[in-house]
C-alpha positions as CSV (number, residue, x, y, z in Angstrom):
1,X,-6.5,15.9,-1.1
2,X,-5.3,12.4,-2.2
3,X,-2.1,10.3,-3.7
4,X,-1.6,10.5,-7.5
5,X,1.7,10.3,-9.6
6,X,2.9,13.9,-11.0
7,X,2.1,12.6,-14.4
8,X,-1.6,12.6,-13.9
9,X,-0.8,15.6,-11.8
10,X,0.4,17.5,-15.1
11,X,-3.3,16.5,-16.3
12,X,-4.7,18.9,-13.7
13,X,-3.1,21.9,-14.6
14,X,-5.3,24.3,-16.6
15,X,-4.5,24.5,-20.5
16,X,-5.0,28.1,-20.4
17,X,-2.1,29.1,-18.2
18,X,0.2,27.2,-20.7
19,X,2.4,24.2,-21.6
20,X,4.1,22.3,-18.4
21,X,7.4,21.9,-19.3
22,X,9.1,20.4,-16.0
23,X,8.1,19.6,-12.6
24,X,9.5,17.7,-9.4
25,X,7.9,16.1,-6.4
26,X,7.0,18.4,-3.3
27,X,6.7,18.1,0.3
28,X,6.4,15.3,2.4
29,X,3.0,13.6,3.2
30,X,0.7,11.5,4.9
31,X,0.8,7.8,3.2
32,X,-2.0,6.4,4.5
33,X,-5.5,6.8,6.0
34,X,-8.4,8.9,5.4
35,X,-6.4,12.2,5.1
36,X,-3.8,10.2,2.8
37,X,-2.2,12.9,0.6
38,X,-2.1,15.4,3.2
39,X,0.9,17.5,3.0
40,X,3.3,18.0,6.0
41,X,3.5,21.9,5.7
42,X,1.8,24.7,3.8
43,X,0.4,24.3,0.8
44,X,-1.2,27.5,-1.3
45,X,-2.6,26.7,-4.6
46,X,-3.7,29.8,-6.7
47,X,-3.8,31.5,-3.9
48,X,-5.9,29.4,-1.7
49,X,-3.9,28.4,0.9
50,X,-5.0,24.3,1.2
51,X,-2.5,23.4,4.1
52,X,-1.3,25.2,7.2
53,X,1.9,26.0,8.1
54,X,3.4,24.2,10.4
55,X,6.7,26.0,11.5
56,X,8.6,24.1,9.0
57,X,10.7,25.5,5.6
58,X,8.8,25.8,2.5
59,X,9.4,27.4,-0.9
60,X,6.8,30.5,-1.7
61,X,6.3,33.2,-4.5
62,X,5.0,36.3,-3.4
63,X,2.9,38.8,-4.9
64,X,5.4,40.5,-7.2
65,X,6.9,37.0,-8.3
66,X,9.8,36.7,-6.3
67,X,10.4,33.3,-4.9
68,X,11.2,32.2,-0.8
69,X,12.6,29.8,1.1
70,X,11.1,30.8,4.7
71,X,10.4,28.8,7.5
72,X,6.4,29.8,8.5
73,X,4.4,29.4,11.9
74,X,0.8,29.5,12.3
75,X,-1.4,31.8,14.0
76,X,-4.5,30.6,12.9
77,X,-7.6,31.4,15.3
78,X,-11.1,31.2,15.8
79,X,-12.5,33.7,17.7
80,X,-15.3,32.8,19.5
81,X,-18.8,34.5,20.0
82,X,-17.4,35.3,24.0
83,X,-14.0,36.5,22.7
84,X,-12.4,33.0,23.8
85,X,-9.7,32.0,20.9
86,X,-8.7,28.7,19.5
87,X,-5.8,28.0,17.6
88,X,-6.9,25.5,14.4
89,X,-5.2,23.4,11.7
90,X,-6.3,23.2,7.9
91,X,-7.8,20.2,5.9
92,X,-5.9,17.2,8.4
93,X,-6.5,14.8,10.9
94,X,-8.0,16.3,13.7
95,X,-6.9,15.7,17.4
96,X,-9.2,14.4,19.8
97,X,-8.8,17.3,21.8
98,X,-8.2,20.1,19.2
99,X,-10.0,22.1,17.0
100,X,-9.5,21.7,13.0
101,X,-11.3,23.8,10.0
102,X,-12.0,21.9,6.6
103,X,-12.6,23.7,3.1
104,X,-14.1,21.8,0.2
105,X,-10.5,21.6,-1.2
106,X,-10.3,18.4,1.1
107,X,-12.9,16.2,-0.8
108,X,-16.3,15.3,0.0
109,X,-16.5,15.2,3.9
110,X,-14.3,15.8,6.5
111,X,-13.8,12.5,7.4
112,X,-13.9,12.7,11.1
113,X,-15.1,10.5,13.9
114,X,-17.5,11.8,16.3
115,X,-17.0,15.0,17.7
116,X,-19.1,18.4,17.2
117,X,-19.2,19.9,14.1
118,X,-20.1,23.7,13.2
119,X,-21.2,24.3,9.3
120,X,-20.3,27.8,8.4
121,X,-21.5,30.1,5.6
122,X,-20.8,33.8,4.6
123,X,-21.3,36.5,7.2
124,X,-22.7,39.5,4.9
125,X,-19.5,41.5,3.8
126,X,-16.6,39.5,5.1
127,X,-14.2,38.1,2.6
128,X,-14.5,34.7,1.5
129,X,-13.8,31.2,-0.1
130,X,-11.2,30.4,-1.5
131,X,-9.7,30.9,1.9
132,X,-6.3,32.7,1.4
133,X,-3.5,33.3,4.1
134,X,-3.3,36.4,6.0
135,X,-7.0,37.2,6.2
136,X,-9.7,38.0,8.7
137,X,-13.5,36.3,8.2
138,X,-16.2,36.3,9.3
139,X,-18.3,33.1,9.5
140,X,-21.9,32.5,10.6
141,X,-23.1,29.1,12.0
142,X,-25.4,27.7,9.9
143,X,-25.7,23.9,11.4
144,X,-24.4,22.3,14.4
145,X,-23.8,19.0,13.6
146,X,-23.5,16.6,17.6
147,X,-21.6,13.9,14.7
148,X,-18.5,13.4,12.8
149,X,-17.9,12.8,9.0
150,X,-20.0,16.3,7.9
151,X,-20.6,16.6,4.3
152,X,-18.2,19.4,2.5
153,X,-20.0,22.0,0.1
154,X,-19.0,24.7,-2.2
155,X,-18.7,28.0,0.0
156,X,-19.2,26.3,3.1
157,X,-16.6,25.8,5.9
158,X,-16.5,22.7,8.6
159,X,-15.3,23.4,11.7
160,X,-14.9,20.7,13.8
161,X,-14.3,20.1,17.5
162,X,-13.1,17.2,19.2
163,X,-14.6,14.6,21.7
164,X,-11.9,16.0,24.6
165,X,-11.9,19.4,23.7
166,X,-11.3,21.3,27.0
167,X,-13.0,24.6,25.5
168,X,-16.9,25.5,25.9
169,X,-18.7,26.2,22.8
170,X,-22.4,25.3,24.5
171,X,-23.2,28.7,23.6
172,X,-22.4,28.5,19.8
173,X,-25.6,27.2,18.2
174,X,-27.1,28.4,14.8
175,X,-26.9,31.6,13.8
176,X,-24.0,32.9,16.0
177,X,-21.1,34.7,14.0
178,X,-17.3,33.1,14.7
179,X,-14.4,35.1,13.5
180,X,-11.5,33.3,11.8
181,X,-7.8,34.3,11.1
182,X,-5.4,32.7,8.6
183,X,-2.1,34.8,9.9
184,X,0.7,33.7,9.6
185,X,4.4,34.7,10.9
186,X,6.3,36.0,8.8
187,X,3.1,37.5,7.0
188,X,2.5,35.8,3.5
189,X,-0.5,38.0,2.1
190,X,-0.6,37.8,-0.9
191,X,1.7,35.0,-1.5
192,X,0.6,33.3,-5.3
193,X,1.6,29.5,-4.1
194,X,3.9,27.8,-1.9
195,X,4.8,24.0,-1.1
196,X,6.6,23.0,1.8
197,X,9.6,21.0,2.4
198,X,13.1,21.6,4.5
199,X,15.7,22.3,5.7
200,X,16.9,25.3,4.1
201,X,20.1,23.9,1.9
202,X,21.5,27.4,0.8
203,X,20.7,30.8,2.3
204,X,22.6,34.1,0.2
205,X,24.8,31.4,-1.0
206,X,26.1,29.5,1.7
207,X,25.8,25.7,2.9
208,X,23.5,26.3,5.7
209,X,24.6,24.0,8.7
210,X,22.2,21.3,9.5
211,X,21.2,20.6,12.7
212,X,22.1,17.7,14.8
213,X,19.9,14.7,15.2
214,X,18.0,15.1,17.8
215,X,16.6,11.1,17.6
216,X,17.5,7.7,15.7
217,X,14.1,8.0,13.4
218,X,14.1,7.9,9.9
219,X,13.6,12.1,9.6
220,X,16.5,12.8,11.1
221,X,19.0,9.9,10.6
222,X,18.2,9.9,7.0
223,X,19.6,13.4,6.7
224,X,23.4,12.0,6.8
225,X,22.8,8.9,4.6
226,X,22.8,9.0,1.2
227,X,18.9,8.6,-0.5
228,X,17.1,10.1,-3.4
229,X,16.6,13.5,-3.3
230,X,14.8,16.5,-4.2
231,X,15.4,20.3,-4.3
232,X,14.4,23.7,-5.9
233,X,17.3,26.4,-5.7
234,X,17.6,29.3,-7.5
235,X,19.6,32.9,-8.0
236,X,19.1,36.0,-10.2
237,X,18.6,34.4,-13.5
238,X,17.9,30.8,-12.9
239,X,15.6,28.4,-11.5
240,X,17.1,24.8,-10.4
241,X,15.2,21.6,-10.4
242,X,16.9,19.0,-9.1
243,X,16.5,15.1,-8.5
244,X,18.7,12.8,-7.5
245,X,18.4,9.3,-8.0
246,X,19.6,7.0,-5.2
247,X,19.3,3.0,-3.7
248,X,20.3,1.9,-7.1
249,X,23.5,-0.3,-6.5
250,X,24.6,0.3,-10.3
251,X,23.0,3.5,-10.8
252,X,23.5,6.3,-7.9
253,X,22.9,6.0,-3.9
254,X,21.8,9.4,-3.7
255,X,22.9,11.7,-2.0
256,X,23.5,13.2,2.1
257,X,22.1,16.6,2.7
258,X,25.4,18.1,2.8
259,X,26.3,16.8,-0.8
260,X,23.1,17.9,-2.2
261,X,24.0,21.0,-0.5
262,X,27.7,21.8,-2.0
263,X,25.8,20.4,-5.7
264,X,23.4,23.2,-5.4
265,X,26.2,25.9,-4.3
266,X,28.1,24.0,-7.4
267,X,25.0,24.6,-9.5
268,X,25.3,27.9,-8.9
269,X,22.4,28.6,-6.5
270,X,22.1,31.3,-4.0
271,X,19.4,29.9,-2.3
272,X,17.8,25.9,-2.1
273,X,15.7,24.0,-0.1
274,X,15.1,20.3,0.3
275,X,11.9,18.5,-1.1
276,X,10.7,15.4,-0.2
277,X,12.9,12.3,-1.5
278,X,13.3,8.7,-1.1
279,X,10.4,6.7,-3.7
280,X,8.8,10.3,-4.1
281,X,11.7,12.0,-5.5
282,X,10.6,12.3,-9.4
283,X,12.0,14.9,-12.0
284,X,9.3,15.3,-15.2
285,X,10.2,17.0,-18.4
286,X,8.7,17.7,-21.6
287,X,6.5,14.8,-21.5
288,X,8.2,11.7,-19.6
289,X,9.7,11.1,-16.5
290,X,13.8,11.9,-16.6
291,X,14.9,9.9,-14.0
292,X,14.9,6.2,-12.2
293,X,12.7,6.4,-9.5
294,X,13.7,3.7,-7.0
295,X,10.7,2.3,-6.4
296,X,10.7,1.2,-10.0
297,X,8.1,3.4,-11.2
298,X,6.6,6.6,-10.5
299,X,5.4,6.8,-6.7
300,X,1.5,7.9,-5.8
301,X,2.1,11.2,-4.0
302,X,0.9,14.4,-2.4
303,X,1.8,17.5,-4.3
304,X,4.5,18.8,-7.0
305,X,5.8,22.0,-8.0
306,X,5.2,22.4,-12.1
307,X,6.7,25.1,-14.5
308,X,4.0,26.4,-17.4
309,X,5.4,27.8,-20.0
310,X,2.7,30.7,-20.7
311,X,0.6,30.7,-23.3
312,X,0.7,34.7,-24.1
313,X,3.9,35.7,-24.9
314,X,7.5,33.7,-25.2
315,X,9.5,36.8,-24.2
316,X,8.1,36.2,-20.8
317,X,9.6,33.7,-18.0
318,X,8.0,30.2,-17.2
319,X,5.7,30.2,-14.4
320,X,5.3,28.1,-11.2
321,X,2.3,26.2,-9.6
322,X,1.4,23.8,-7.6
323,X,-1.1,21.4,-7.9
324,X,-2.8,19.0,-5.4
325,X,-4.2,16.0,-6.3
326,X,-7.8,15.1,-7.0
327,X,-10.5,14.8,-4.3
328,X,-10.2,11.4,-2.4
329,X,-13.5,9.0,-3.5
C-alpha cells in the first residue's frame, strides 16, 4: 500500500500483459498516516483481493469477463480453535478493540501499536496466498507475538488483535490451527479485479436517484456541488472513462452527481459508477496525462483502473487491471 501518481502507477504494470493505453483514478483513500494509500472499499488485484469490502459500490470483472457495478458487504471471519468467530478487516488500521488480518501486499510490517499478534503459516492442504475472495483457509499459528508492528513475510499472514478486544484468545498459542473466511455478499469468487468507488450513477440505463444527505460533511454535501469527477460506465460494446475537470474558474467547475449522471446516460451508458474526484480525479492516455488536474499537477494517490492493450492478438478487446501502489518504506 502507499500514494503514487498513476503515471508511475503505469510503470507497475507487467510488460507481458501488454501496452496501457488509458487509465483513470480509483477509489477513495486514506491521505495520511501509516496506512496512507489505503483504499476506502474493495480492492482485488489479479485476483488477490488486497482490500475488504466495506458495503459500499465498487466496479468488478468476474470470471468470464463481464464487468459490475455491485454494492459488497463483508463476511470475513476467523474461526477460532473453540468455534468462537470474529469478524476482521483487510490490510487497514486496526481498531483498538477489533480484530484485523495483514497480507504482505501491505508492505513490510503491519504497522500497529501494541496489541497481540498471531503469525500464521500454511495448514497442510488448505488453499493459500495470494488470499482471494470467497475462500475458506486454514491457518496454523506459528508465533504469538504480546507486541505490535510484526514483520510481514512472503506466505505468511498477521493477525492482529487489539489492546480492548473483548474476545479470549488465551488459549491460541503456537501451533493451534484458526480457520479464515473471505465471503462476501453477493459472492464474488472468482472475480479477476475490482476497485471501489460509489454511488451507483446508472443501473440498466437509468439515472439512479441519489440519496439525501444525511450530514453537512464533505462526502455528502459535495455530491450536489459541482467538483472534478471520475467515472467508469459502460454497455454492450463500449467501455467509458470519464474525467471531469472542475475548480478551474476559466476552465470547468466540474460537475454535480446528477450531471455526471445524465453525461453518462448521454454517453450512452447503461451502467456507471462514481470514482473518486476532486485533486484525484486524473484521465491518462497513450502516454500523458489528458486533463487539468486542479491541484496543478498530478495528485499522489491510492489505486487506478488501467486498460492493456494485449500483447497476443489485436482482434481481441483491451483488458482491465488494477494496480496498487508500491510497498510504503
Amino acid at each position: 500500500m502507499g500514494l503514487s501518481t498513476i503515471s508511475s502507477q503505469i510503470k507497475l504494470v507487467d510488460s507481458q500483459l501488454g501496452v496501457s493505453v488509458a487509465a483513470v483514478n480509483g477509489d477513495f483513500y486514506k491521505r495520511d498516516g501509516p496506512y496512507a494509500g489505503d483504499p476506502r472499499g474493495l480492492q482485488i488485484v489479479d485476483g488477490e483481493v488486497v482490500s475488504a469490502p466495506t458495503g459500499g459500490a465498487c466496479f468488478w470483472i468476474d470470471a468470464l469477463g463481464q464487468p459490475h457495478a455491485t454494492n459488497v458487504m463483508s463476511l470475513f471471519q476467523v474461526i477460532w480453535p473453540n468455534g468462537a468467530t470474529s469478524s476482521f478487516g483487510l490490510n487497514e488500521d486496526r481498531p483498538s478493540s477489533g480484530v484485523e488480518i495483514y497480507t504482505p501486499a501491505l508492505g513490510p510490517s503491519t504497522h500497529t501499536m501494541g496489541g497481540r499478534e498471531l503469525v500464521l503459516e500454511r495448514q497442510d492442504g488448505s488453499p493459500w496466498l495470494p488470499m482471494r475472495i470467497g475462500r475458506t483457509y486454514r491457518a496454523r499459528v506459528r508465533e504469538v507475538r504480546e507486541t505490535g508492528d510484526t514483520k510481514l513475510a512472503p506466505q505468511t499472514l498477521v493477525l492482529s488483535i487489539g489492546p480492548e478486544w473483548k474476545g479470549s484468545t488465551s488459549k491460541v498459542e503456537t501451533g493451534a490451527v484458526l480457520t479464515i473466511s473471505t465471503a462476501s455478499s453477493p459472492g464474488l469468487q472468482g472475480a479477476r479485479m475490482a476497485i471501489g468507488g460509489g454511488p451507483v450513477l446508472v443501473r440498466n440505463g437509468r439515472a439512479q436517484k441519489l440519496d439525501k444527505p444525511t450530514s453537512e460533511s464533505y462526502e455528502f454535501s459535495s455530491r450536489s456541488e459541482r467538483h472534478p469527477r471520475t467515472a467508469i460506465g459502460w454497455n454492450e460494446n463500449y467501455f467509458f472513462l470519464v474525467e471531469v475537470d472542475g475548480r478551474q474558474k476559466n476552465l470547468s467547475l466540474g460537475m454535480t452527481l446528477e450531471e455526471l449522471s445524465a453525461y453518462l446516460l448521454k454517453l450512452g451508458c447503461e451502467e456507471a459508477i462514481n470514482l473518486d474526484g476532486g485533486g484525484s480525479a486524473t484521465l491518462w492516455c497513450n502516454g500523458a496525462v489528458r486533463n487539468s488536474p486542479c491541484d496543478g499537477q498530478e495528485r499522489a494517490i491510492a489505486n487506478s483502473l488501467i486498460v492493456v492493450r494485449r500483447k497476443s492478438s489485436r482482434s481481441q478487446k483491451p483488458g482491465a487491471a488494477t494496480v496498487r501502489t508500491p510497498d510504503s518504506p
